[in-house]
N, C-alpha and C positions, 0 to 999 in steps of 0.2 A: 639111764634115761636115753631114751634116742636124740639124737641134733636136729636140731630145728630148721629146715631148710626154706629160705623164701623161695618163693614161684610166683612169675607174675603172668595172673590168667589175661591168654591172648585175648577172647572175646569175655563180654559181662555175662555173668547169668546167677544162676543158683550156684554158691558154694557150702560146703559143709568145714566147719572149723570145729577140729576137738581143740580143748583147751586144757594145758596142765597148769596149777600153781602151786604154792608154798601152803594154802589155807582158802578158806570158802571167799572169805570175803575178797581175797583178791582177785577168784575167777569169776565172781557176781559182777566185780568190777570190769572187767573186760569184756563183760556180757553188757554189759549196760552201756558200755561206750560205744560195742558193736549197735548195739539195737538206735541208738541217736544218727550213726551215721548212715545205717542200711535199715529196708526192713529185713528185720528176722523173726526167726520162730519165736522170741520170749527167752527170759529169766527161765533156762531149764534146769534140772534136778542136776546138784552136784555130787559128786560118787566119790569113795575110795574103795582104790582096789587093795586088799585086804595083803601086808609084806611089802607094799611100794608108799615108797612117800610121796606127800602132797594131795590132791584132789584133783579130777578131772571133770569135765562136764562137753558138752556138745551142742553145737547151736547151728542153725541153717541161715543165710543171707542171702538174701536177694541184694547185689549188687548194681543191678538197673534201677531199682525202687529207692528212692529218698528213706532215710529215716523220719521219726517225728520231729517235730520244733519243737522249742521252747518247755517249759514243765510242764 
Protein backbone atom coordinates (compact mmCIF):
# COMPACT_ATOMS: atom_id res chain seq x y z
CA UNK A 1 0.00 0.00 0.00
CA UNK A 2 1.40 3.43 -0.65
CA UNK A 3 1.84 6.08 2.43
CA UNK A 4 -0.35 8.31 3.09
CA UNK A 5 0.95 11.85 2.82
CA UNK A 6 -0.83 15.01 4.12
CA UNK A 7 -0.88 18.19 2.05
CA UNK A 8 -2.36 21.20 2.99
CA UNK A 9 -4.00 22.84 0.05
CA UNK A 10 -2.66 26.62 -0.36
CA UNK A 11 -5.96 27.97 -1.76
CA UNK A 12 -9.78 26.36 -1.19
CA UNK A 13 -11.41 24.88 -4.11
CA UNK A 14 -12.45 21.44 -5.66
CA UNK A 15 -10.36 18.44 -4.30
CA UNK A 16 -10.56 14.98 -5.27
CA UNK A 17 -10.04 12.38 -2.24
CA UNK A 18 -9.58 8.47 -3.13
CA UNK A 19 -10.30 6.81 -0.12
CA UNK A 20 -8.74 3.22 1.05
CA UNK A 21 -10.17 1.03 4.03
CA UNK A 22 -10.38 -2.23 5.79
CA UNK A 23 -14.34 -2.82 4.55
CA UNK A 24 -17.24 -0.83 2.92
CA UNK A 25 -18.64 0.34 5.90
CA UNK A 26 -15.69 2.02 7.00
CA UNK A 27 -15.17 4.07 3.79
CA UNK A 28 -19.20 4.97 3.50
CA UNK A 29 -18.16 6.25 6.88
CA UNK A 30 -15.48 8.73 5.75
CA UNK A 31 -17.75 9.50 2.88
CA UNK A 32 -20.28 10.70 5.08
CA UNK A 33 -18.27 12.66 7.57
CA UNK A 34 -16.64 14.27 4.30
CA UNK A 35 -20.17 15.10 2.91
CA UNK A 36 -21.33 16.84 6.63
CA UNK A 37 -18.37 19.02 6.60
CA UNK A 38 -17.91 19.93 2.69
CA UNK A 39 -20.28 19.70 -0.20
CA UNK A 40 -19.48 16.73 -2.15
CA UNK A 41 -20.27 14.60 -5.04
CA UNK A 42 -22.32 11.96 -2.60
CA UNK A 43 -22.11 8.35 -0.97
CA UNK A 44 -20.04 7.02 -4.26
CA UNK A 45 -19.65 3.41 -5.43
CA UNK A 46 -17.29 1.44 -3.39
CA UNK A 47 -14.77 -0.81 -5.44
CA UNK A 48 -12.30 -3.65 -4.93
CA UNK A 49 -9.49 -4.14 -6.83
CA UNK A 50 -9.36 -7.69 -7.47
CA UNK A 51 -5.43 -9.43 -5.41
CA UNK A 52 -5.38 -5.98 -3.16
CA UNK A 53 -6.88 -5.74 0.11
CA UNK A 54 -9.53 -3.58 1.46
CA UNK A 55 -11.96 -1.33 -0.60
CA UNK A 56 -11.44 1.95 -2.32
CA UNK A 57 -14.00 4.50 -3.37
CA UNK A 58 -13.53 8.30 -4.59
CA UNK A 59 -15.41 11.49 -3.79
CA UNK A 60 -15.09 15.19 -4.92
CA UNK A 61 -15.20 18.34 -2.33
CA UNK A 62 -15.80 21.45 -2.69
CA UNK A 63 -14.02 22.98 0.22
CA UNK A 64 -15.43 26.73 -0.06
CA UNK A 65 -19.15 25.16 0.18
CA UNK A 66 -20.51 24.32 3.66
CA UNK A 67 -21.69 20.81 4.08
CA UNK A 68 -25.50 20.10 5.20
CA UNK A 69 -26.74 20.66 8.98
CA UNK A 70 -28.22 18.74 11.05
CA UNK A 71 -30.16 15.29 9.69
Amino acid sequence: MKPIEEQHIAEPGLVVLDITGGDEDTVRAVMTALEERWATSGIGPVRRVPGEPGVRARIYADVLSPGREGP
